[in-house]
C-alpha positions as CSV (number, residue, x, y, z in Angstrom):
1,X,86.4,141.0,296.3
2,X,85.2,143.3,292.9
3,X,81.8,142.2,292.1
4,X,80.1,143.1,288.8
5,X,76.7,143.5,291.5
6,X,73.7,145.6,292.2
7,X,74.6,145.8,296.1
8,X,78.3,146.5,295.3
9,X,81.0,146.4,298.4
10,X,82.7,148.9,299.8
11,X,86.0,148.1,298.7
12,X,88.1,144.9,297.5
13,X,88.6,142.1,299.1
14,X,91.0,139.1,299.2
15,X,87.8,136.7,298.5
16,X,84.4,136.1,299.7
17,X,84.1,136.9,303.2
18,X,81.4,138.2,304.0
19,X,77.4,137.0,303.1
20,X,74.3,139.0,304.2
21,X,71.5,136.4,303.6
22,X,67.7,138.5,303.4
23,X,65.1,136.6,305.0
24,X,64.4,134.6,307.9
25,X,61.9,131.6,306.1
26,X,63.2,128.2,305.9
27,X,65.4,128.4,302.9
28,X,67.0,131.8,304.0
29,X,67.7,130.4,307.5
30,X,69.0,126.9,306.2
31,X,71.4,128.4,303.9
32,X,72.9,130.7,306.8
33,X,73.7,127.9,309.0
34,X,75.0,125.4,305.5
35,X,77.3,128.1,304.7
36,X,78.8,129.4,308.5
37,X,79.0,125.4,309.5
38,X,80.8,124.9,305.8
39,X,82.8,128.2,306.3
40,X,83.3,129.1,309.9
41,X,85.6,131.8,308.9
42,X,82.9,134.1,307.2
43,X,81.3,136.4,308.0
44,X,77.2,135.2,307.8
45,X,74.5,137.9,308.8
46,X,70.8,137.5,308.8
47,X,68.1,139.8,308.5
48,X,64.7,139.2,309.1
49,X,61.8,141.8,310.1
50,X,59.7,139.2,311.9
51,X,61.0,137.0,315.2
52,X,60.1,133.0,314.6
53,X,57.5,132.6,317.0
54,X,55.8,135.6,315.1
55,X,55.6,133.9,311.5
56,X,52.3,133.6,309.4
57,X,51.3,130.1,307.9
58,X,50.2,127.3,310.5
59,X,51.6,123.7,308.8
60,X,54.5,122.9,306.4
61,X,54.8,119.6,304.5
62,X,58.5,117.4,304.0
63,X,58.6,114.8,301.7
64,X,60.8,111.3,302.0
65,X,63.1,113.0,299.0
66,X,63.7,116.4,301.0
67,X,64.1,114.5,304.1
68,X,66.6,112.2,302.9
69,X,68.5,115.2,301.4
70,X,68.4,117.2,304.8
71,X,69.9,114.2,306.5
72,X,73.0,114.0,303.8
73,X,73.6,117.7,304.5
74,X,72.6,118.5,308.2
75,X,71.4,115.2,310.3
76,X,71.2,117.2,313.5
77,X,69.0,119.5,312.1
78,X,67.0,116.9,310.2
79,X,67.0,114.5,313.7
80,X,65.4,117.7,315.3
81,X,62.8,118.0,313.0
82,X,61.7,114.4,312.9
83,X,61.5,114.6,316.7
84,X,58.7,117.3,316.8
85,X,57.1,116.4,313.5
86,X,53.7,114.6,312.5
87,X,53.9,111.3,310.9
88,X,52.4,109.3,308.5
89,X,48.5,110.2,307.9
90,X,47.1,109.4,305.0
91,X,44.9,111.4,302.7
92,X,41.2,111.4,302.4
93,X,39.2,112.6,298.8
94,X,35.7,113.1,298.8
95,X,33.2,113.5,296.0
96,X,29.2,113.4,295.9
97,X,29.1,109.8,296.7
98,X,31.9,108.9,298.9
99,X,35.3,109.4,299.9
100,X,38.7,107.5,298.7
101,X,41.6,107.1,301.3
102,X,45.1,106.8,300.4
103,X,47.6,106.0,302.5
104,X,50.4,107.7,303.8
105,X,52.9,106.3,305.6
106,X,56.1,108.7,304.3
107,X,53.7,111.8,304.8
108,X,55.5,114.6,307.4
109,X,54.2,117.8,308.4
110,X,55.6,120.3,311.1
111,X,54.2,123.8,312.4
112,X,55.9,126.5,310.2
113,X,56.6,128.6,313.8
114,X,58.1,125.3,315.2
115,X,60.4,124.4,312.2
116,X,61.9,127.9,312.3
117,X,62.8,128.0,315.9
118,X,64.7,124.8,314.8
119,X,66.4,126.5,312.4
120,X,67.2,129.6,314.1
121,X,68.8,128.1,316.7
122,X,71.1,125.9,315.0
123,X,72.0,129.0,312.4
124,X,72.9,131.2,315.4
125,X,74.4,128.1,316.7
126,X,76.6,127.7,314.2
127,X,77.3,131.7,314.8
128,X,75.5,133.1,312.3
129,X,75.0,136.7,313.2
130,X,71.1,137.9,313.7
131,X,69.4,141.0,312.8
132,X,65.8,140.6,314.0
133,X,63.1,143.3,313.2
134,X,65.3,145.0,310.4
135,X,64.2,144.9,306.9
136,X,67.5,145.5,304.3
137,X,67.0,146.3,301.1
138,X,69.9,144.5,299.1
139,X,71.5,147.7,297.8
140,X,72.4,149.0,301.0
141,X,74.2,145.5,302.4
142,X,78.2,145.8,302.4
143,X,78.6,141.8,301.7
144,X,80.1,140.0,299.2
145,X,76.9,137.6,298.1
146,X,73.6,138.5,299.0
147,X,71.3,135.8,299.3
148,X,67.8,137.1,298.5
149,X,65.1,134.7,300.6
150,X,62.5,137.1,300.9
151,X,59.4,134.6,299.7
152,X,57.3,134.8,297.4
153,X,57.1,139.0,297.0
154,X,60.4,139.2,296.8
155,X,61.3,143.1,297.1
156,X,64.7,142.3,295.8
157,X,63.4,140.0,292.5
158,X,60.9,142.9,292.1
159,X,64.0,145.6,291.8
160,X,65.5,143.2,289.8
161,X,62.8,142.2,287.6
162,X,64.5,142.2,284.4
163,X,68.2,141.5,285.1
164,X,66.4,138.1,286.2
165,X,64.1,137.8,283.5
166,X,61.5,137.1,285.9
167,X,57.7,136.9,285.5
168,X,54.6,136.4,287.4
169,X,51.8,134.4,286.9
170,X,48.1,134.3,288.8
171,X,46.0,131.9,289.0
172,X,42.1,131.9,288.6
173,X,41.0,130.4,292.3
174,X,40.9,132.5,295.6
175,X,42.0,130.8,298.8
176,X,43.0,131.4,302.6
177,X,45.3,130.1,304.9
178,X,43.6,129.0,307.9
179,X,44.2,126.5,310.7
180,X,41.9,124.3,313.5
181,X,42.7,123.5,317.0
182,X,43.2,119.7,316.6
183,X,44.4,116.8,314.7
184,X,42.7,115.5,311.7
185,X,43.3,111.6,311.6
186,X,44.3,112.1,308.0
187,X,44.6,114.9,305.0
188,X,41.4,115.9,303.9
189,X,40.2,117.1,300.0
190,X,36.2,117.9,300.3
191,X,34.1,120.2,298.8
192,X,31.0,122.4,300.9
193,X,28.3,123.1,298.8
194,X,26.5,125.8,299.0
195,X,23.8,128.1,297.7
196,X,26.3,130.5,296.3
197,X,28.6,127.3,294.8
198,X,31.2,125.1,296.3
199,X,34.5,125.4,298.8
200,X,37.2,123.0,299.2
201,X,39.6,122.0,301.8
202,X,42.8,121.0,301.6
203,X,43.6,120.3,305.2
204,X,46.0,118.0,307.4
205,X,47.2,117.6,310.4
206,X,50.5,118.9,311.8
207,X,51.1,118.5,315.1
208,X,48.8,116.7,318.1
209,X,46.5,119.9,318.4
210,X,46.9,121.6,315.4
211,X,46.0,120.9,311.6
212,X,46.4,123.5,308.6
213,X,43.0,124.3,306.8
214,X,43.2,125.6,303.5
215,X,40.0,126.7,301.6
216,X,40.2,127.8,298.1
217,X,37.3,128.8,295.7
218,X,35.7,130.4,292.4
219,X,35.8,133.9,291.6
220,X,32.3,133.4,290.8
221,X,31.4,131.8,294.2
222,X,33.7,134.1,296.2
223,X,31.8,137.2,294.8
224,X,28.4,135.9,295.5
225,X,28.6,134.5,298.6
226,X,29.6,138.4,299.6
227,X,33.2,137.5,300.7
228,X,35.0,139.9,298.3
229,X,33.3,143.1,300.3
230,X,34.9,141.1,303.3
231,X,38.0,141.1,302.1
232,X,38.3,144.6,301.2
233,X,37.0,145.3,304.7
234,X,39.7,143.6,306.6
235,X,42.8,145.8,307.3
236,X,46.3,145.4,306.0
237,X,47.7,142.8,308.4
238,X,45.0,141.1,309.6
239,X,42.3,138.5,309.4
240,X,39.3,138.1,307.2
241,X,37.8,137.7,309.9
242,X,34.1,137.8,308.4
243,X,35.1,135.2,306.0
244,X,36.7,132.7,308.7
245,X,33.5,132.3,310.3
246,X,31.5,131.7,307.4
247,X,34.3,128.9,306.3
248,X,33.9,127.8,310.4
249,X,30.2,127.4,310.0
250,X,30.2,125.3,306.2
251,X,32.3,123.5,307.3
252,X,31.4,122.8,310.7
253,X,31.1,118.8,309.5
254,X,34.9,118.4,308.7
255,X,35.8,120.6,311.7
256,X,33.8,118.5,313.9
257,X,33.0,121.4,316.5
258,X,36.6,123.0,316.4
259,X,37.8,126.8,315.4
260,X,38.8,127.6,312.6
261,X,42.2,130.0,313.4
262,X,43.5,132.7,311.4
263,X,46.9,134.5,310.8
264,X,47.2,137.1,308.7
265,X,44.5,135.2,306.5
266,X,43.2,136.9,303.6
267,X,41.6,135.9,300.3
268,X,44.7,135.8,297.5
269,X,45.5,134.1,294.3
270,X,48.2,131.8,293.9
271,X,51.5,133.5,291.8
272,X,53.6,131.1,290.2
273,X,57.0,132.9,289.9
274,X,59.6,132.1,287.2
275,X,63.1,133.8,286.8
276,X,65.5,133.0,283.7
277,X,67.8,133.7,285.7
278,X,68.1,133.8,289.5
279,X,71.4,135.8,290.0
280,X,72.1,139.2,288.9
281,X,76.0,140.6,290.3
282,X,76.7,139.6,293.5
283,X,72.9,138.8,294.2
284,X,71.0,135.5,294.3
285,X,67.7,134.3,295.1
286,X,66.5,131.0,296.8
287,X,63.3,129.4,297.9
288,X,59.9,131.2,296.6
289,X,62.0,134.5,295.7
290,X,63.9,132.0,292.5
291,X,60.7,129.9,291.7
292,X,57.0,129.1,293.6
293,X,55.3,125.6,293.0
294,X,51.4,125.7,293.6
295,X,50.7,124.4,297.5
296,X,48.7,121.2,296.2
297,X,52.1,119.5,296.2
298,X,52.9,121.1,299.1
299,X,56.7,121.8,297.6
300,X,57.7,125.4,298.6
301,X,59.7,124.4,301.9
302,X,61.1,121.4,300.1
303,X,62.3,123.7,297.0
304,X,63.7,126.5,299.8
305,X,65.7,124.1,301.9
306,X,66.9,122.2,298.7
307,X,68.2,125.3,297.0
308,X,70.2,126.1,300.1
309,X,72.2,123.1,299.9
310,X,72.8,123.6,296.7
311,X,73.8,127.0,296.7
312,X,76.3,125.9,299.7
313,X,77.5,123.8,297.6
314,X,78.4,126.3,294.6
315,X,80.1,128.6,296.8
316,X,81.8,126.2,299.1
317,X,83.5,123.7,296.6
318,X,85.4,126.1,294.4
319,X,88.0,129.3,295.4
320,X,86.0,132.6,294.6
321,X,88.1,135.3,294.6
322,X,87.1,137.5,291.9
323,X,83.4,138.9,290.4
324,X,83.9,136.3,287.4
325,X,84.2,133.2,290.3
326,X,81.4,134.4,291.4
327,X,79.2,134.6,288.5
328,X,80.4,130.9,288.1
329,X,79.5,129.7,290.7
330,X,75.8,130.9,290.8
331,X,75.3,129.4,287.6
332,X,76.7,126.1,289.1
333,X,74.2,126.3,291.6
334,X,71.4,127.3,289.4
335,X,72.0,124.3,286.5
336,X,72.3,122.0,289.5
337,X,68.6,123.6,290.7
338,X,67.0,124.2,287.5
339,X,66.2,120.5,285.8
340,X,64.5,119.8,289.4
341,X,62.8,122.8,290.3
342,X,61.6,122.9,286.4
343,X,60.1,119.2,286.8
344,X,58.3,119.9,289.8
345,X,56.9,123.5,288.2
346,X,55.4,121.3,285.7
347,X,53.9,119.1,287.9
348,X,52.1,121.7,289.9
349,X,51.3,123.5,287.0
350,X,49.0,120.7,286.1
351,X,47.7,120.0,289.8
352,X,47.0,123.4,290.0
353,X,44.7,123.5,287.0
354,X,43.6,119.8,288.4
355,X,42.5,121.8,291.3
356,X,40.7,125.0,289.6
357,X,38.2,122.2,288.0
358,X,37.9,119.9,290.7
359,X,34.2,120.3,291.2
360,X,33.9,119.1,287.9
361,X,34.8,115.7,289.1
362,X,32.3,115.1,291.8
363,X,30.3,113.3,290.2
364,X,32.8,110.6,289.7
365,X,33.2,107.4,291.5
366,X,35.3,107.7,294.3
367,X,37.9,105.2,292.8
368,X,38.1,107.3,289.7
369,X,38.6,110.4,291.4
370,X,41.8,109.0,293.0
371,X,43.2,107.9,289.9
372,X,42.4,111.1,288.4
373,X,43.9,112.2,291.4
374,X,47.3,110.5,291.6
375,X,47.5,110.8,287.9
376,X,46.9,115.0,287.9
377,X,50.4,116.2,287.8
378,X,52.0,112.6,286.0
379,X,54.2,112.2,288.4
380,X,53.1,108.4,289.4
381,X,53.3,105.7,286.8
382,X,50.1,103.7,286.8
383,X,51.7,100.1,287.2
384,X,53.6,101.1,290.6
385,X,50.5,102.8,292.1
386,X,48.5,99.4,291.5
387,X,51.9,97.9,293.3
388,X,51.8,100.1,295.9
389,X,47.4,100.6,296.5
390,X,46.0,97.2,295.3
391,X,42.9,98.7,297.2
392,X,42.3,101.5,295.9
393,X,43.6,100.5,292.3
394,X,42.0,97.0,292.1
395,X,38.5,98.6,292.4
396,X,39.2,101.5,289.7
397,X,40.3,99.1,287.2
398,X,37.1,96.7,287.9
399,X,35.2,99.9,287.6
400,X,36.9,100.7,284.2
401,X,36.8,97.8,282.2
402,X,33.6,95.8,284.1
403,X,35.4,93.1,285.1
404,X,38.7,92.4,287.8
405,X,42.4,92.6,287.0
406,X,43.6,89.2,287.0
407,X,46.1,88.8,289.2
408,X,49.0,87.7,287.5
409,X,48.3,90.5,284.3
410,X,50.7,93.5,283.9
411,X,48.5,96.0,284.6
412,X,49.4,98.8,281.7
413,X,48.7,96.1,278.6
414,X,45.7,94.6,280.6
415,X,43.8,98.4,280.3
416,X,45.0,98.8,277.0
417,X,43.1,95.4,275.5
418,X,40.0,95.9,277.3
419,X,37.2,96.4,274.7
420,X,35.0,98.9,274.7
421,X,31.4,99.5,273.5
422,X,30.0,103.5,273.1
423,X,28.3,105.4,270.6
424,X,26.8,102.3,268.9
425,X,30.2,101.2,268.3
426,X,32.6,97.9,269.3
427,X,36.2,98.6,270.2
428,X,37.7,95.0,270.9
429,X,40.9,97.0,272.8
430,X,41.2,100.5,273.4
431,X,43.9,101.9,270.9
432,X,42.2,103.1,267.4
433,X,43.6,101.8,264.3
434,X,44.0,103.1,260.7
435,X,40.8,101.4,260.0
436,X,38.6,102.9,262.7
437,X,39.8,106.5,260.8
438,X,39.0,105.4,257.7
439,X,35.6,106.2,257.0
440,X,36.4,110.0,258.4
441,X,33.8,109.8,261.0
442,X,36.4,110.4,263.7
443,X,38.1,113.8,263.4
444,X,42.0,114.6,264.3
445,X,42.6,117.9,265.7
446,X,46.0,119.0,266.6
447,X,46.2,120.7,269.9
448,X,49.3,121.7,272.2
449,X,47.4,124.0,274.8
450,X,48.9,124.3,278.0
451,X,46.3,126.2,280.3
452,X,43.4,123.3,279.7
453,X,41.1,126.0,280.9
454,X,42.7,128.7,278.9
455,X,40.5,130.8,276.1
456,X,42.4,128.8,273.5
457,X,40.8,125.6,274.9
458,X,37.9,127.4,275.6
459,X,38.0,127.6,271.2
460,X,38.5,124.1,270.9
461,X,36.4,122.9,272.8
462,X,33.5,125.0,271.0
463,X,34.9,124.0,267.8
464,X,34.8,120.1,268.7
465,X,31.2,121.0,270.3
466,X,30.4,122.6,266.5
467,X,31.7,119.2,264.8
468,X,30.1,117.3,266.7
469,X,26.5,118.7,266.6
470,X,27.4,118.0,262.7
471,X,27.5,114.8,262.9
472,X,31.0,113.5,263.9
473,X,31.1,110.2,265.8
474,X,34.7,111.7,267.7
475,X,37.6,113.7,268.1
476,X,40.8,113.2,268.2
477,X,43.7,114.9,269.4
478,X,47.2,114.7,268.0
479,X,50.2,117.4,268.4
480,X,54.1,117.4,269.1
481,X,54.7,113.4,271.1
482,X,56.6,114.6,273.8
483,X,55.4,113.7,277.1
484,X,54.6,116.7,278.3
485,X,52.6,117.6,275.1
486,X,50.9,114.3,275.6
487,X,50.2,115.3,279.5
488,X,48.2,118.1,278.2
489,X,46.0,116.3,275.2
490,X,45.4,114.3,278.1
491,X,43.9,116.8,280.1
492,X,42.2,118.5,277.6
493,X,40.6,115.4,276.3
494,X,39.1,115.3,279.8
495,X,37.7,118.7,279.4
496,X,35.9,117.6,276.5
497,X,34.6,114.6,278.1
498,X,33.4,116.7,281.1
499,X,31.7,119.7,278.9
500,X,30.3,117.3,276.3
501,X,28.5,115.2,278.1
502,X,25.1,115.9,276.2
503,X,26.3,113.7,273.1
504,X,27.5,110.7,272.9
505,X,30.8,111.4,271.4
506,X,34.6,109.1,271.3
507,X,37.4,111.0,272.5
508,X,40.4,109.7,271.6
509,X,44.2,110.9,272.6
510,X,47.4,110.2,270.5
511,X,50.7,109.5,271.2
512,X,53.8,107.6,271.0
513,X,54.1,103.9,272.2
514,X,56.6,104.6,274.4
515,X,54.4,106.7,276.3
516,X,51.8,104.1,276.8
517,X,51.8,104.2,280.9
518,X,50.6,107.6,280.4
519,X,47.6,106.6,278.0
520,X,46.4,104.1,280.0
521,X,46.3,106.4,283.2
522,X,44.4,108.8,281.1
523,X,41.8,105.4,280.2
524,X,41.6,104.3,283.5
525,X,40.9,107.8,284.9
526,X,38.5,108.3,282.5
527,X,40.4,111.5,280.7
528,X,39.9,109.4,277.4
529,X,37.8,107.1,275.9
530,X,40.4,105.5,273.5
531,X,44.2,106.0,272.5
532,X,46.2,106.0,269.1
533,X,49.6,105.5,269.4
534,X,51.9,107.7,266.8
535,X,55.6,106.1,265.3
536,X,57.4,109.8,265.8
537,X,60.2,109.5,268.7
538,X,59.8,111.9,271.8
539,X,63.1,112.9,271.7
């Protein structure tokens, strides 16, 4: 087959025959054995410089979604999986005064080494030629598609950086990878203070013996606490080893007299990794080479083994037989991927910068802190988390509005008519009207930041800081009334409200009615003080 491709055959041939897939990580794997089981006939090769039992990374999350899309496309696989997984802890968030659980009854987690034998042996089983301990570079494979799953530093999205339009972007917290040598009873969130500033954990448990421990941390904190001359001390390929066994002693409470274990663990920044496009010739990318989602959604494996199916999909269901064909069908695959993988982006984009400010929060109730929480990313409506945790809901909402939920009240008007007294002021619900602007003491700023911690919000926030020291009685924040727009007055709204918090001062967010589920999160979290709803469509 002629392809138009950066890793161009040798000669033509009568239609795709022959796929070199780079990578050996879940999605790389998985899309080897989708494509030989869908196309015995082909020829499916594998390369991958590290043996399974030999990978880095302890625990890997699975959501109900991903399972439930594993089991459409490969049950024996999937039935595999679910017999060696953990299931169902819950999740455990701590703050100065206490500690919220949630539960977690469709929670899954598997060892990273574990899930990879599974899927090596039923890619070879489906005979999908191995090449273990090789490292290819994509412009010396004879093959007709080359499917790029090499993770996250993606040698083949680097040499390809701008046929893909891709970019990279960091993020402010450090954090390591490390594991402990038993089972938590549930996922754990808590901070460690110390003298040189705070840790967190974001651990859970993934099989009977083993949990994943994840720390992450300040720059500032990092530094002074003397871990960056640790981690330039530790050699290429190994442990931080220094570092572990300060983590091991902070946090020798949460480890309750266990190791902490390293692999390869190293201080590092989170990338987020876009592409425009995620196909350039005959190449394409999958998994964390395409896209990365930030780990407090705990995403990457779902996005990996998800693109696979989909990509199987593109090439399987239509007759390729020339370069053009080809090109068609990667853009099938990738408008079938790209609504979803964009949605969840978003939503980890916003957990992420949830996370970098997290100790901000600690002095928050614990029921406020998991509504803040569950509310981070905007991915669960408030009225079917009160359906689903009456427990943890029914006390935020008593702690909101001073008073319990009736029973038999919808839950998103209930919040919005609660009254509110502040700043020598009565509120008899919580949306502002025309009135409560008309005397100018309340200020409307129009803001669409998206990095709430961003210099640009850094400005704003001064500026409301200036007003307010002026004399102002509030701010309030308008922009564009699409949800994601509103998302992010939310979140910066809370910024002010955490920053300001030597004046007594309304914050209030706009936006349209029709996004009033998401105002009333922001209320009962506590990212507002008040709402105004605007009459422009979010269309």
């Amino acid at each position: 087959m002629n392809t138009p491709s950066p890793s161009a055959p040798s000669g033509p041939r009568p239609g795709l025959r022959r796929v070199a897939v780079l990578g050996g990580g879940p999605g790389g794997l998985y899309t080897a054995r989708l494509l030989k089981r869908a196309r015995p006939d082909w020829e499916v090769e594998l390369y991958e410089e590290h043996h399974p039992e030999d990978t880095f990374g302890f625990g890997v999350g699975m959501s109900s979604a991903t399972q439930r899309n594993l089991g459409q496309s490969d049950p024996d696989t999937l039935r595999e999986i679910l017999g060696v997984a953990r299931h169902g802890y819950g999740s455990r968030l701590h703050v100065r005064d206490g500690a919220a659980r949630l539960d977690g009854r469709d929670q899954l987690a598997i060892a990273r080494a574990t899930l990879l034998q599974i899927l090596h042996r039923y890619a070879e089983k489906s005979g999908v030629t191995m090449h273990i301990g090789r490292v290819d570079d994509h412009r010396s494979i004879d093959a007709d598609v080359v499917v790029a799953a090499d993770g996250a530093g993606s040698p083949t999205r680097r040499a390809l950086a701008e046929e893909l339009g891709a970019g990279v972007h960091q993020g402010r917290q450090l954090y390591l990878w490390c594991g402990t040598d038993f089972a938590l009873p549930d996922a754990l969130f808590a901070p460690v203070h110390t003298a040189f500033g705070t840790f967190t954990t974001h651990a859970y448990p993934y099989a009977d013996d083993r949990s994943t421990f994840l720390v992450e941390t300040d720059e500032q904190t990092w530094r002074a606490a003397g871990l960056d001359v640790a981690a330039e001390q530790t050699p290429p390929g190994g442990s931080d080893e220094t570092s572990i066994a300060y983590l091991q002693d902070i946090f020798a409470e949460e480890l309750q007299g266990h190791r902490l274990l390293g692999n390869r663990t190293r201080w590092t920044r989170f990338r987020t990794v876009r592409c425009a496009r995620w196909h350039a010739g005959n190449v394409v990318l999958v998994g964390d080479a395409a896209h990365t989602a930030h780990y407090s959604i705990g995403s990457g494996t779902k996005l990996a083994m998800e693109d696979a199916i989909a990509l199987c999909d593109a090439l399987t269901s239509h007759e390729i037989r020339d370069g053009q064909a080809l090109t068609e069908a990667f853009e099938r695959y990738q408008t079938q991927r790209s609504s979803s993988v964009e949605r969840l982006q978003g939503l980890a984009d916003r957990s992420q910068l949830w996370w970098e400010s997290y100790v901000r929060r600690l002095d928050m109730s614990p029921e406020q802190l998991v509504m803040s929480f569950v509310s981070r990313a905007g991915n669960v409506p408030l009225e079917v988390f009160a359906e689903r945790t009456p427990e943890i809901v029914g006390p935020a909402l008593a702690d909101y509005a001073g008073q319990t939920v009736p029973a038999d009240a919808a839950v998103v008007p209930w919040v919005v008519d609660q009254p509110l007294h502040t700043a020598g002021r009565t509120f008899d619900r919580r949306v502002l009207g025309a009135d409560d602007l008309a005397d100018g003491s309340i200020v409307t700023l129009t803001s669409d930041v998206a990095d709430t911690w961003g210099v640009e919000a850094s400005a704003l926030v001064a500026t409301c800081s200036l007003l307010i020291g002026r004399g102002t009685a509030g701010i309030r924040l308008t922009g564009p009334p699409t949800r994601a727009a509103v998302l992010r007055r939310l979140d910066l709204a809370e910024r002010l409200r955490l920053e300001l918090t030597d004046v007594d001062a309304l914050i209030v967010v706009d936006g349209p009615e029709e996004l009033l589920t998401d105002l009333a999160a922001g209320l009962v979290s506590g990212r507002t003080a008040l709402i105004s709803l605007q009459k422009e469509s979010t269309s």
